[in-house]
N, C-alpha and C positions, 0 to 999 in steps of 0.2 A: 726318230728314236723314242720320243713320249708316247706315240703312239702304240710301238712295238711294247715298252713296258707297262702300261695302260690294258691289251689285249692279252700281255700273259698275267694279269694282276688277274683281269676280269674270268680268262679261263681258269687260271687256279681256285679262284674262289667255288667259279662254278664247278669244278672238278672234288672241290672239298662237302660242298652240299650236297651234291647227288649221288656220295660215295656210301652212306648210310645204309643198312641192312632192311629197311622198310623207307618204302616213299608213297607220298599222296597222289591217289588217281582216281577223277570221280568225288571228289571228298571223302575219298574211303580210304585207309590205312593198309599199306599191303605188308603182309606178317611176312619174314623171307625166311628163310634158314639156309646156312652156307652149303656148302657141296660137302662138304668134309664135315659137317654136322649130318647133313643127310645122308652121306656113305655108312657113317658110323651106325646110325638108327637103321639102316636098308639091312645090314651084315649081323645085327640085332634082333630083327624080325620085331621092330618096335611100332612102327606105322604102315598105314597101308598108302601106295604110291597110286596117283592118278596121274596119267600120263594124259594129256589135252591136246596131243596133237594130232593130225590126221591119220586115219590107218596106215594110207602107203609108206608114211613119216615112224610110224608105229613097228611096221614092217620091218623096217630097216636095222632096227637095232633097238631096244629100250631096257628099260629098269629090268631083271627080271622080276616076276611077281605080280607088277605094274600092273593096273587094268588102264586098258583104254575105253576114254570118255573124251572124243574131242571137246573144244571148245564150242564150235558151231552149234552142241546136242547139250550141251549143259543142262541150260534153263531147263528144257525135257525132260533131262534126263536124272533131275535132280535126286530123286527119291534115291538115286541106287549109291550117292554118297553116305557114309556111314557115320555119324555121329559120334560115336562111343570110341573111336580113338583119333590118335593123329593122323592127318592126312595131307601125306605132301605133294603138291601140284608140281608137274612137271613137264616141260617143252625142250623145246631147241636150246631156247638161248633165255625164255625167263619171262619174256614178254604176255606171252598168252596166259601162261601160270599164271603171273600176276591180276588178268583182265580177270581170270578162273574163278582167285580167291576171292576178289572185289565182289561177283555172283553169287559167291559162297555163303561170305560175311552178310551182305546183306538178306539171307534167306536163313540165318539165323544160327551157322555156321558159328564156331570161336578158334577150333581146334587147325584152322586149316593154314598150311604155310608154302607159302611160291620157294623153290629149289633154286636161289641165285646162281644164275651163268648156266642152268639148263644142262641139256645131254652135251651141250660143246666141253663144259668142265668136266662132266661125270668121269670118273676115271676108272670105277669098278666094271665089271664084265656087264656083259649088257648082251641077250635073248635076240634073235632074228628070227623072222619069220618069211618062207617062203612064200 
């Protein structure tokens, strides 16, 4: 029984730390923005959306608007990020966004923010490509 309460102490706490809107990776700060901050700003026409996943992933359904820039083509591909407004990374599920922004930040980026919970949360309409 000490045990049991012991293991849900340790996973609540850890459940309370990781639950935050920015986490460390890298020793790099990842900037997030919720879905629902990011729907808001999308239907605004406030920031330009970078979608980081694969094309076929891309294919499938995304932001509309969205440009695709995998992740794999970043570092590459940098120059074609835009400086002068927000720009929100965006994936599946948040993951890559986040590795995107870490890229970002460190190439002297400020403006940029990972889409918490990705295209799984997006709930707005979302463009297909055959």
């Amino acid at each position: 029984m000490k045990y049991l309460v012991t293991s849900f102490i340790l996973t609540a706490a850890l459940g309370i730390l990781f639950s935050g809107v920015s986490y460390a990776k890298d020793s790099e700060a990842v900037q997030e923005i919720s879905v629902e901050e990011a729907m808001q700003a999308w239907r605004k026409q406030e920031v330009v959306f970078v979608d980081v996943r694969t094309v076929e992933e891309y294919k499938q359904g995304h932001v509309p608007g969205a440009v695709l820039l995998p992740l794999a083509e970043l570092e590459n591909r940098i120059d074609e990020v835009t400086k002068e407004k927000k720009v929100f990374l965006i994936c599946r599920s948040g993951n890559r966004s986040g590795k995107a922004n870490i890229i970002l930040q460190k190439n002297g980026f400020v403006n940029t923010y990972s889409v918490h919970g990705g295209m799984l949360v997006w709930q707005e309409e979302v463009e297909k490509e055959e």
